[in-house]
C-alpha positions as CSV (number, residue, x, y, z in Angstrom):
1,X,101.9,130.0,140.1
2,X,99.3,128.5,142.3
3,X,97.4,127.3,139.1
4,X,100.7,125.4,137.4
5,X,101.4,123.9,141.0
6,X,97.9,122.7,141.4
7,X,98.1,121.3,137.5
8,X,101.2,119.2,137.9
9,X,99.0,117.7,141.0
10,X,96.9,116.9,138.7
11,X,98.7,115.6,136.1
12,X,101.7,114.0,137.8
13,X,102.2,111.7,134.9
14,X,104.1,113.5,132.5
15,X,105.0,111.8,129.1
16,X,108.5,112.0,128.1
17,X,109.0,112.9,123.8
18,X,112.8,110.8,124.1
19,X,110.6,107.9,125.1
20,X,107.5,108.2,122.7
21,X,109.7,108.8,119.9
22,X,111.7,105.2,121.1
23,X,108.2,103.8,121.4
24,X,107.2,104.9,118.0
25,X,110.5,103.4,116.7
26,X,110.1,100.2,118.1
27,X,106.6,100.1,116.2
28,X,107.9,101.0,113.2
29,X,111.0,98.7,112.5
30,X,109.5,95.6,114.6
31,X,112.5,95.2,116.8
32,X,114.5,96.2,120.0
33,X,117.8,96.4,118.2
34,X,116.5,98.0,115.2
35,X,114.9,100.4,116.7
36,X,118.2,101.4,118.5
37,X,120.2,101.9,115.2
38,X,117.3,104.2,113.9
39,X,117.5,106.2,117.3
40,X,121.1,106.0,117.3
41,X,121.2,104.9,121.0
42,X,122.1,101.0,122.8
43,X,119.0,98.6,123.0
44,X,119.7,98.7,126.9
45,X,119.0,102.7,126.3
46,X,115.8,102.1,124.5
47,X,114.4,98.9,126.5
48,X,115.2,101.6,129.3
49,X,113.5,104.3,127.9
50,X,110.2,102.3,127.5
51,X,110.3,100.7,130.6
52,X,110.4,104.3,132.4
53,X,107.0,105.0,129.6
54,X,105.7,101.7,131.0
55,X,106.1,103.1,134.7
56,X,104.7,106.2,133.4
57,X,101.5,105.0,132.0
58,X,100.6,102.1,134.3
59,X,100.6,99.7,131.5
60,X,102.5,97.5,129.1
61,X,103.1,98.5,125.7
62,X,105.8,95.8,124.2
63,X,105.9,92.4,124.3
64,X,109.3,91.5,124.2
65,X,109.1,88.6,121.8
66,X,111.3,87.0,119.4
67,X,112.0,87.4,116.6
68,X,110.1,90.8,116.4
69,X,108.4,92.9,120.0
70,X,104.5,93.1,120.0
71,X,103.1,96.1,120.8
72,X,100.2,95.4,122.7
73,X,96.8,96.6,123.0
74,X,97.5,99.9,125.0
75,X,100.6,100.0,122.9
76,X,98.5,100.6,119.9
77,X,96.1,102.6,121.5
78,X,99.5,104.9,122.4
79,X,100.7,104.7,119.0
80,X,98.0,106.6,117.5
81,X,99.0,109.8,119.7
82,X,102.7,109.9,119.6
83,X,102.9,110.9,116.2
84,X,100.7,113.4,116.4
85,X,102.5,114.6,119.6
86,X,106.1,114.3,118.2
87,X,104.9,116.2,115.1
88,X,103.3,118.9,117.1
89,X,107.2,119.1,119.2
90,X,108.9,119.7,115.7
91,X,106.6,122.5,114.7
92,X,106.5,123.7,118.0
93,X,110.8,123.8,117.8
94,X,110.7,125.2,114.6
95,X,108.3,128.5,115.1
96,X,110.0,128.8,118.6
97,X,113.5,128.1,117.6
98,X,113.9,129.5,114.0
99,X,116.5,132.3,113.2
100,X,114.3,134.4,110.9
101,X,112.4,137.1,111.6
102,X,108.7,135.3,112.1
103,X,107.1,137.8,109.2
104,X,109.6,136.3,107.0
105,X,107.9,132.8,107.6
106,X,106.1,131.7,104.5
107,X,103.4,129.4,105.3
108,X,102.7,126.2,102.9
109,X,99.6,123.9,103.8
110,X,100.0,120.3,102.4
111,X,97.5,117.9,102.9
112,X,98.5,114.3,102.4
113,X,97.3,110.3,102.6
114,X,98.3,108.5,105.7
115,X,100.3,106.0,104.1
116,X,102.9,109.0,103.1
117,X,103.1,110.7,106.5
118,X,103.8,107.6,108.2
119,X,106.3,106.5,105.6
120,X,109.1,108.5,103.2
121,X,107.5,111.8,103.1
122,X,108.5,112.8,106.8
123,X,112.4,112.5,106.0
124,X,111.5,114.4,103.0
125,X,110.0,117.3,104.8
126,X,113.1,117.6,107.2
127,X,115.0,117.7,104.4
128,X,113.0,120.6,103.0
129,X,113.1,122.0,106.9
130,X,117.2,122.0,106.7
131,X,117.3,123.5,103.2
132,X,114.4,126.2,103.7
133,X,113.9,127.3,107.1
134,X,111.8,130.4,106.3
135,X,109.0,128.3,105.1
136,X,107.2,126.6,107.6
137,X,104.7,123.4,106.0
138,X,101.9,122.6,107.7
139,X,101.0,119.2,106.8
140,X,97.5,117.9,107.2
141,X,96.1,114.4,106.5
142,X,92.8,112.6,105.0
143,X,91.4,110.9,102.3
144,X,93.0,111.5,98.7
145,X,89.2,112.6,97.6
146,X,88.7,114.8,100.7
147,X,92.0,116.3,100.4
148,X,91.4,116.9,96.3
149,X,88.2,118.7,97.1
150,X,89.8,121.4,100.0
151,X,92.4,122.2,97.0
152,X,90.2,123.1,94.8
153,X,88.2,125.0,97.2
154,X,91.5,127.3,97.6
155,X,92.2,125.3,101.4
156,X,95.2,123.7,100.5
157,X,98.2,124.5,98.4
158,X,99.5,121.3,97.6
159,X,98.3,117.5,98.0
160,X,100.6,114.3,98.0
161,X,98.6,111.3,97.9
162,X,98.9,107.5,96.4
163,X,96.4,106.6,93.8
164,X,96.1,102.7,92.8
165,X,92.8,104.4,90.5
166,X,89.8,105.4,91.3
167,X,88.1,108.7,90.3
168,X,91.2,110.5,91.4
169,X,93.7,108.3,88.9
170,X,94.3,111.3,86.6
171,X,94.5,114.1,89.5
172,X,97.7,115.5,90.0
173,X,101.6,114.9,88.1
174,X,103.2,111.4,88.8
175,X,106.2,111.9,90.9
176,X,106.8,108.1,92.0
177,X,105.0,105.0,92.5
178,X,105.0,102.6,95.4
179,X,103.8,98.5,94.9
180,X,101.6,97.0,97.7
181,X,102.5,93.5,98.7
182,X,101.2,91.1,100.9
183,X,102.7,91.7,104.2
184,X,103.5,88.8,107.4
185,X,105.7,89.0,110.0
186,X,108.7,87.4,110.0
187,X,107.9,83.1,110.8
188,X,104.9,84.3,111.7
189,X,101.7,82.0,111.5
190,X,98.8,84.7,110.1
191,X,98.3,83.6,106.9
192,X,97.6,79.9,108.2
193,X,94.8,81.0,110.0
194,X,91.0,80.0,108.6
195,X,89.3,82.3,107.9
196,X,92.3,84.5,106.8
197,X,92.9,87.0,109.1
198,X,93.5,90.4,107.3
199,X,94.3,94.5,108.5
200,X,92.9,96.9,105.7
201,X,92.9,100.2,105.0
202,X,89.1,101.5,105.8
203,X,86.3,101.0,103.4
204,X,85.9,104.8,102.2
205,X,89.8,104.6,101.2
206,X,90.5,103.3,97.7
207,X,92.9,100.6,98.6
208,X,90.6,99.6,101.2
209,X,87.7,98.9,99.4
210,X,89.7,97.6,96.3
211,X,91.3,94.9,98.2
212,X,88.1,94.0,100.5
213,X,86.4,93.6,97.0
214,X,89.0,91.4,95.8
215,X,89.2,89.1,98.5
216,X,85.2,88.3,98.0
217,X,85.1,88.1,94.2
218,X,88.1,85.5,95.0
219,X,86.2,83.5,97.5
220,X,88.8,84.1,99.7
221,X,87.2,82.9,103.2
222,X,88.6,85.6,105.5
223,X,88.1,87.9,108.7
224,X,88.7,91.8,109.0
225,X,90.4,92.2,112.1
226,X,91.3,96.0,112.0
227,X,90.1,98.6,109.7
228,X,92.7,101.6,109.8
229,X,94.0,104.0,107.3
230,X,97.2,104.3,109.6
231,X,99.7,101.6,107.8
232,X,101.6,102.0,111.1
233,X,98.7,100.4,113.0
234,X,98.3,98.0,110.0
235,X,102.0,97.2,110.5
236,X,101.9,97.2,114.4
237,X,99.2,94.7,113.8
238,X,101.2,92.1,111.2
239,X,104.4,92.0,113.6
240,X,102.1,90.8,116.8
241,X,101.5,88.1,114.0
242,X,97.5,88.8,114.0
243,X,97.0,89.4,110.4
244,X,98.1,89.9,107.3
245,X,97.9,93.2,106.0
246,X,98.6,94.8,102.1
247,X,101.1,97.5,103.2
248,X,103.4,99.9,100.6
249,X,106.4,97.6,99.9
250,X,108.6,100.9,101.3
251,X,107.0,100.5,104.7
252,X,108.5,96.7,105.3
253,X,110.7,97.0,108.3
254,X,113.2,93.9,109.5
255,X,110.3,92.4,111.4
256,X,107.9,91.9,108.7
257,X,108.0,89.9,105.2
258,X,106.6,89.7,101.8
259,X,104.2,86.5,102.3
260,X,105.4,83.5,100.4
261,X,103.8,82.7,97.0
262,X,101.0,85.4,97.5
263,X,99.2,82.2,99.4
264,X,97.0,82.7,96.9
265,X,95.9,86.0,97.5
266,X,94.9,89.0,94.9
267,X,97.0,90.8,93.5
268,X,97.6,94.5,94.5
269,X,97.6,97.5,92.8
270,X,100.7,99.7,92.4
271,X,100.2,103.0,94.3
272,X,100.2,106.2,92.0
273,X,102.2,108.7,94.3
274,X,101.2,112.3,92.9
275,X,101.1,116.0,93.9
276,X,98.4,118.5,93.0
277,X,99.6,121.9,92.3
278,X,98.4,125.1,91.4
279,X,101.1,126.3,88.3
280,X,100.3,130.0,89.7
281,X,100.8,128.9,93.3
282,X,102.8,130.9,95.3
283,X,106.3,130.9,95.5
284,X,106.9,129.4,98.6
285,X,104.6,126.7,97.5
286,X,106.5,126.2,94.3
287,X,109.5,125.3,96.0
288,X,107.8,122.8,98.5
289,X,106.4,121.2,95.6
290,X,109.7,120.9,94.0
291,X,111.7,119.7,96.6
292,X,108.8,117.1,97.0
293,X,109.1,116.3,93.2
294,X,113.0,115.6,93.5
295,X,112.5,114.0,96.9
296,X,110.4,111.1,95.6
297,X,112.2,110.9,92.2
């Protein structure tokens, strides 16, 4: 007991999952009151729930701005944490809580691209948590080529990734597709700025490195102002109107917009979502992958 006592001295600032999961919210559909609906709370609830995550941490972490909040720097900083940490509470919920017998857990490792754990595959997997709860998914992300290679090494039984070409264009079984558009917050003033202010996806990523070569074979004058392969960083970075940013048109929220006319800008591929299966995978793994087939369709 002596040692717990003497860690909460330690550590008296204890982070709160109600509140990072309202943080994370905020940063994902761009407002207070959007936000709310998602959590299905009041905005007073939520603007209180942050403020007490504010007191917490010492710091700021939204701008309460119109017509969309700006997360700020420590915000972002923040951001990149509380999805790992509310992921790690659902797992943690599901091994502890389940009503099976734990050897009757089947384990499924999927690895997937950011852009689809941040985005439609998370209410996906829920779904398949509801339906199947003797099969537990452990989901791990990376690059589509990185996360190729681990599957056929045997790590991995299934990978979900986007594909807008590249070596890894005719990997895997189509199950959906997903355009990239040209993404501003709403009357924001980003793509006025000279040099053009962009957010990309890192070099060694395929969109990344697509668009960045684009951009210079298009004599587009313009600045990199964040590298990230987390499109909720990206996102977080277009609604504090600092950029512009080629996001998945499924990840626009109410605070951001497609930007007018393209402002002459390249065009952007269409994102290839696929899975990579083994057809003698296990059976467990079969039914993740078809519940992931239907979910995207």
């Amino acid at each position: 007991m002596g040692l717990v006592n003497n860690w909460f001295q330690f550590y008296p600032a204890l982070l709160d999952l109600e509140s990072l999961a309202s943080f994370s919210a905020i940063a994902e559909h761009g407002t207070f009151a959007a936000a709310a609906d998602a959590m299905d709370c009041s905005p007073s609830t939520l603007t209180h729930r942050i403020k007490k995550l504010e007191g917490t941490l010492g710091v700021t972490l939204v701008y309460r701005t119109r017509p969309a909040a700006t997360i700020s720097r420590e915000g972002k900083i923040l951001l990149e944490y509380a999805h790992s940490m509310l992921s790690l509470s659902d797992e943690i919920n599901l091994r502890v809580r389940i009503k099976v017998p734990p050897m009757a857990i089947a384990t499924v490792t999927l690895g997937a691209t950011t852009d689809l754990t941040e985005g439609s595959l998370i209410k996906i997997l829920n779904t398949i948590q509801q339906r199947r709860p003797d099969i537990l998914v452990n989901v791990e992300e990376g690059l589509a080529a990185d996360l190729i290679n681990r599957h056929d090494q045997g790590q991995l039984d299934l990978v979900m990734f986007t594909s807008p070409g590249g070596e890894n264009e005719h990997r895997g079984e189509l199950v959906g597709s997903d355009p990239y558009v040209w993404t501003e917050a709403v009357n924001g003033e980003a793509r006025k700025f000279k040099p053009l202010r962009v957010a990309l996806g890192a070099e060694n990523s395929v969109i990344g490195a697509c668009v960045s070569r684009s951009l210079s074979e298009q004599n587009v004058h313009h600045r990199i102002v964040l590298s990230s392969d987390s499109s909720t960083l990206r996102r977080a970075c277009v609604i504090a109107d600092a950029a512009v940013s080629p996001l998945p048109r499924s990840s626009l929220t109410a605070a951001t917009a497609i930007v007018a006319g393209g402002r002459n800008l390249p065009a952007l591929p269409v994102a290839k979502i696929c899975l990579l299966q083994e057809k003698a995978g296990h059976e467990a793994a079969k039914a993740v992958g078809a519940a992931l087939k239907g979910g995207f369709r």
